[in-house]
C-alpha positions in Angstrom: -77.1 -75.9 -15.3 -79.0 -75.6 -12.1 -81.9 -73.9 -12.1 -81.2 -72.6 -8.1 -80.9 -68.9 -7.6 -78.8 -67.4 -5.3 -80.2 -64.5 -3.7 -78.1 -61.6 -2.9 -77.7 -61.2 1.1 -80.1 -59.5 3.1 -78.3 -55.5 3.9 -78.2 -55.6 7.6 -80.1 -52.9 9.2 -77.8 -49.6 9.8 -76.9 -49.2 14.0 -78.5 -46.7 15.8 -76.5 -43.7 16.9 -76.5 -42.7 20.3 -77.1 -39.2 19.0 -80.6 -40.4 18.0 -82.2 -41.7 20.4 -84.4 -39.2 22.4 -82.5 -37.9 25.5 -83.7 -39.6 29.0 -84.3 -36.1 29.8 -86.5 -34.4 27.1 -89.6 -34.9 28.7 -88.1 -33.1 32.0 -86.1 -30.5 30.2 -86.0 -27.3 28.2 -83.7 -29.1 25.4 -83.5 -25.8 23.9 -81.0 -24.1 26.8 -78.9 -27.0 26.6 -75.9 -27.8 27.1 -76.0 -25.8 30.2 -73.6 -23.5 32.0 -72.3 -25.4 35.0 -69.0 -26.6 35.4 -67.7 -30.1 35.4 -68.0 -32.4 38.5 -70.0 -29.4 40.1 -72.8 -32.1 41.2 -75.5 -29.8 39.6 -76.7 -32.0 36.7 -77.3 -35.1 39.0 -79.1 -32.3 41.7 -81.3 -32.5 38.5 -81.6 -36.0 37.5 -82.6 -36.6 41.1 -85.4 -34.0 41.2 -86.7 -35.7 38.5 -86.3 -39.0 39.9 -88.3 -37.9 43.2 -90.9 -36.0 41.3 -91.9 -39.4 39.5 -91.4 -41.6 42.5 -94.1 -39.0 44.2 -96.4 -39.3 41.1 -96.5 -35.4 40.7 -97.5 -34.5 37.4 -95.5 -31.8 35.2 -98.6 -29.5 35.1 -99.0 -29.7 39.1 -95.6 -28.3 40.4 -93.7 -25.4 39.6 -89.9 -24.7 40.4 -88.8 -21.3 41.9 -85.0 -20.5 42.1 -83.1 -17.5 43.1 -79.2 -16.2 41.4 -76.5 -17.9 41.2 -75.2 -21.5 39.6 -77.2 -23.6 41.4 -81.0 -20.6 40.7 -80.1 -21.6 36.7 -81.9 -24.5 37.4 -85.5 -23.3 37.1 -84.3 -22.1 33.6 -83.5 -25.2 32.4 -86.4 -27.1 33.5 -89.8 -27.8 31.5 -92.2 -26.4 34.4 -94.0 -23.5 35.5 -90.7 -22.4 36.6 -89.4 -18.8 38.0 -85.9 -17.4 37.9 -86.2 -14.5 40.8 -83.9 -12.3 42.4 -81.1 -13.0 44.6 -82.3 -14.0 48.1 -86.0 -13.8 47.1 -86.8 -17.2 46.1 -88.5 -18.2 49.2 -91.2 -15.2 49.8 -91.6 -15.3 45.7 -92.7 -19.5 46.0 -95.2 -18.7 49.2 -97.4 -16.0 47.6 -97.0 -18.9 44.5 -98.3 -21.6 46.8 -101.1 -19.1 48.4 -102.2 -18.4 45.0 -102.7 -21.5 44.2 -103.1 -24.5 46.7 -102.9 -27.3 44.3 -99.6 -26.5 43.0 -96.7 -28.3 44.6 -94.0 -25.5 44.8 -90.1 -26.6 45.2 -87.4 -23.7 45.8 -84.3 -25.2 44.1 -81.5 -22.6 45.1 -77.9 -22.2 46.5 -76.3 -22.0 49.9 -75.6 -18.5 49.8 -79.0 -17.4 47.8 -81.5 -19.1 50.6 -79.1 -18.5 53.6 -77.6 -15.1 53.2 -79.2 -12.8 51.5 -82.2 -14.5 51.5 -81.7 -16.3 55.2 -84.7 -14.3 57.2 -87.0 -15.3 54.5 -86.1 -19.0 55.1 -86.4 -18.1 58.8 -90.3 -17.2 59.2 -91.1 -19.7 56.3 -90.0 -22.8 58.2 -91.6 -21.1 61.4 -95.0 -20.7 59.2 -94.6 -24.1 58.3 -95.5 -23.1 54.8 -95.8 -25.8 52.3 -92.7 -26.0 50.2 -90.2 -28.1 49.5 -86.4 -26.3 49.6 -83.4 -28.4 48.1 -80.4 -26.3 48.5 -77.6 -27.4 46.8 -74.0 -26.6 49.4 -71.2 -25.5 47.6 -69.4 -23.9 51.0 -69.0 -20.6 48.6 -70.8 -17.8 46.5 -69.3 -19.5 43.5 -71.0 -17.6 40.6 -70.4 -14.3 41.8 -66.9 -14.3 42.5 -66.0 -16.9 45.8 -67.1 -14.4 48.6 -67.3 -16.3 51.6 -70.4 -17.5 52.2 -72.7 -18.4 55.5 -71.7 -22.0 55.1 -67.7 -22.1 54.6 -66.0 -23.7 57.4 -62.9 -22.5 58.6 -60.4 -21.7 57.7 -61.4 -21.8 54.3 -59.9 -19.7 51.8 -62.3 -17.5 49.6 -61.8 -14.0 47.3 -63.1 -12.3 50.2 -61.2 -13.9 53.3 -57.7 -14.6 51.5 -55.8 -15.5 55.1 -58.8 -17.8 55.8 -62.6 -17.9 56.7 -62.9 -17.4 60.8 -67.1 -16.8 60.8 -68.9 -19.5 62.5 -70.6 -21.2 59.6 -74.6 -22.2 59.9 -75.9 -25.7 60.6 -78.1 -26.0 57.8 -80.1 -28.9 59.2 -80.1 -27.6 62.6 -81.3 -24.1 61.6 -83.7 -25.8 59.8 -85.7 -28.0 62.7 -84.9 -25.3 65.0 -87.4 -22.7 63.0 -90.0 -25.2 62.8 -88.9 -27.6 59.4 -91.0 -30.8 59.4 -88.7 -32.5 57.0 -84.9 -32.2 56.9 -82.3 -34.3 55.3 -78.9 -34.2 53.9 -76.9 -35.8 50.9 -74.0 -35.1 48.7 -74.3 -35.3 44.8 -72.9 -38.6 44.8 -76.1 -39.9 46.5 -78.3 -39.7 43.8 -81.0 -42.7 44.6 -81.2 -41.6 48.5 -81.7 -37.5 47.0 -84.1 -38.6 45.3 -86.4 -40.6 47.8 -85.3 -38.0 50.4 -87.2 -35.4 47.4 -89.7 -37.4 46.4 -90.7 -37.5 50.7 -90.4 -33.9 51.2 -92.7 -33.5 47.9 -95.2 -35.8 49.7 -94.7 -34.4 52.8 -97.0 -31.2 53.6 -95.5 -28.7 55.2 -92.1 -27.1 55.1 -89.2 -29.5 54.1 -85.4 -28.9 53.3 -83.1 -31.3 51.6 -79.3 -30.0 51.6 -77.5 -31.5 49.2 -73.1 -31.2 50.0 -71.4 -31.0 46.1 -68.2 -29.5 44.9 -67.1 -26.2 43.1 -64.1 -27.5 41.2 -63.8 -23.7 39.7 -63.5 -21.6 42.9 -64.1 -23.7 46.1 -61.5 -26.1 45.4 -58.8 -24.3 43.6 -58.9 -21.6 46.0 -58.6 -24.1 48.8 -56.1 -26.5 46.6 -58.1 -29.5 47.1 -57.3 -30.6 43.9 -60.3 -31.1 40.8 -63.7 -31.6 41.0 -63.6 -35.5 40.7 -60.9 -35.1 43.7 -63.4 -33.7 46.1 -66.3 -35.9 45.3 -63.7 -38.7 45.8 -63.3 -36.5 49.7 -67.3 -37.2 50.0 -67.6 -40.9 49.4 -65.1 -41.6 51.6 -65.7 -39.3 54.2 -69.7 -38.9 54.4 -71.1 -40.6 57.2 -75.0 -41.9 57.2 -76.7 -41.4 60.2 -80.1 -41.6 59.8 -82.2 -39.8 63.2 -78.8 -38.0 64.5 -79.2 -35.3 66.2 -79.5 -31.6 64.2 -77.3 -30.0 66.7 -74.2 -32.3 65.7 -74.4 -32.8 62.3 -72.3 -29.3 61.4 -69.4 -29.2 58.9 -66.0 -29.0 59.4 -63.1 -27.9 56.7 -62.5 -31.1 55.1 -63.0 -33.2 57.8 -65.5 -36.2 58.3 -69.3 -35.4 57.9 -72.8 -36.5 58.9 -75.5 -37.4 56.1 -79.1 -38.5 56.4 -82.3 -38.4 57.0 -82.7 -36.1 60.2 -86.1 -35.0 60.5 -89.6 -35.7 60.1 -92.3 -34.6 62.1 -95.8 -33.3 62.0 -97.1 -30.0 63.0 -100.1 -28.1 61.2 -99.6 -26.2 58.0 -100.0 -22.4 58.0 -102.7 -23.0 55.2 -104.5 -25.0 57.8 -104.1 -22.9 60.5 -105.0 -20.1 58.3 -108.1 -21.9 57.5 -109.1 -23.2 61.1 -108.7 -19.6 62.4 -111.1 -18.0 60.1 -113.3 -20.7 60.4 -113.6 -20.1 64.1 -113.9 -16.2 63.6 -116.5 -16.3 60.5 -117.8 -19.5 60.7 -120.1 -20.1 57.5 -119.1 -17.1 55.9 -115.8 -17.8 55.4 -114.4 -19.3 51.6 -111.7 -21.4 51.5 -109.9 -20.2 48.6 -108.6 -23.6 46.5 -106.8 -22.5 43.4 -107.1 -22.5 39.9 -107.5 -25.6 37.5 -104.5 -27.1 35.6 -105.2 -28.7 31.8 -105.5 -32.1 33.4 -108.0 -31.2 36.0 -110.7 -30.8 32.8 
């Protein structure tokens, strides 16, 4: 007989399920509130995955920045992500994320809010913010409709647009979200839709970097109310309408770059200029009336300054 012995084969090692491996997220997000609210196709979740994108491409770290949103789909964002982060009423957002930045100088403050939030109720705040040049960075997220509360026509639905509050069409001249914007002072201003997720999130990461009072306007759908009010089909239909009908134009001009009702549109990088801060006007006015006596106030430390 031989003396060889066979050995029994080797088990092969069991395959990883997806389910556990750590989500790409985790670091980023409160894993606890997920899954989220928002509808599917709405553009919302890759409004995230870009904000995350542009705050590491800026090299911001978690502990520096905080994220201030008002009501509505698009203010549940602050909820869901794993920063300082503030859920405020509706249209407040913007005065709430200045007396945050004045507080505290060293934290990078991003509003993270929807069409109707920043621009109706809350539109005079985003008025004398821009024209203070106050150091935040805006990403509005353009839905064409208060979509949360009910499909009330909102400051940005083209005509003639169907909502719950203008049923034989929207007739309002809509705003020019970029062109509003430069014209009260912004030193930053793009546009995307949610498709765009690489160029959102360089256009982010340059309004994070940029000091001073930037707005990035991102166009995405509402499959629930926007587009089955409008019968534009689903969710996936209409972000099919924005590849296909987005135009980039880097440098085009604020004035022409307003929206239609489904009609060909403008995208890009539109502004970016430089003007002083109201911190540092602040700063060089009391300097000139009080001279030595004047303190500069710089903010508290964050667990990584020790």
């Amino acid at each position: 007989m031989s003396d060889t012995v066979t050995k029994a084969p080797e088990r092969l090692a069991e395959p990883i399920r997806a389910e556990d491996l750590p989500h790409p997220m985790e670091k980023w997000l409160r894993m606890d509130r997920i899954p989220h609210i928002w509808c599917p196709t709405c553009g919302l979740g890759t409004v995230v995955t870009a904000l995350v994108e542009g705050i590491k491409e800026a090299q911001i770290e978690p502990d520096r920045l905080a994220v201030v949103s008002g009501i509505g789909c698009t203010g549940r964002v602050a909820g869901y992500m794993k920063f300082d982060s503030f859920h405020t009423t509706h249209g407040r957002a913007l005065p709430f994320a200045t007396g945050l930045r004045l507080s505290n100088p060293k934290m990078k403050v991003v509003v993270v809010s929807g069409d109707g939030d920043i621009f109706g109720i809350g539109g005079n705040h985003f008025i004398h913010a821009a024209r203070r040049n106050m150091d935040l960075t805006v990403i509005c997220v353009n839905n064409f409709i208060y979509a949360m509360t009910g499909g009330q026509v909102a400051p940005t639905t083209p005509g003639p647009a169907n909502t719950s509050t203008t049923p034989f069409g929207a007739f309002e001249p809509p705003f020019n979200l970029p062109y509003l914007a430069e014209s009260c002072g912004a030193v930053y201003v793009a546009r995307w839709t949610s498709l765009d997720v690489r160029r959102m999130s360089h256009s982010i990461a340059k309004a994070l970097l940029k000091p001073g009072f930037s707005l990035v306007e991102i166009i995405a759908p509402c499959s629930t109310l926007y587009a089955r009010r409008n019968r534009l089909g689903s969710g996936l239909d209409l972000l099919k309408f924005y590849q296909q009908n987005a135009i980039i134009q880097n440098g085009a001009k604020t004035a022409d770059v307003g929206i239609d009702f489904q009609r060909p549109f403008i995208v890009g990088e539109f502004v970016d200029a430089e003007r002083p801060t109201w911190e540092e006007l602040m700063r060089k006015q009391m300097k000139s009336v009080l001279g030595e006596k004047f303190i500069p106030h710089e903010g508290g430390e964050c667990s990584s300054c020790e």
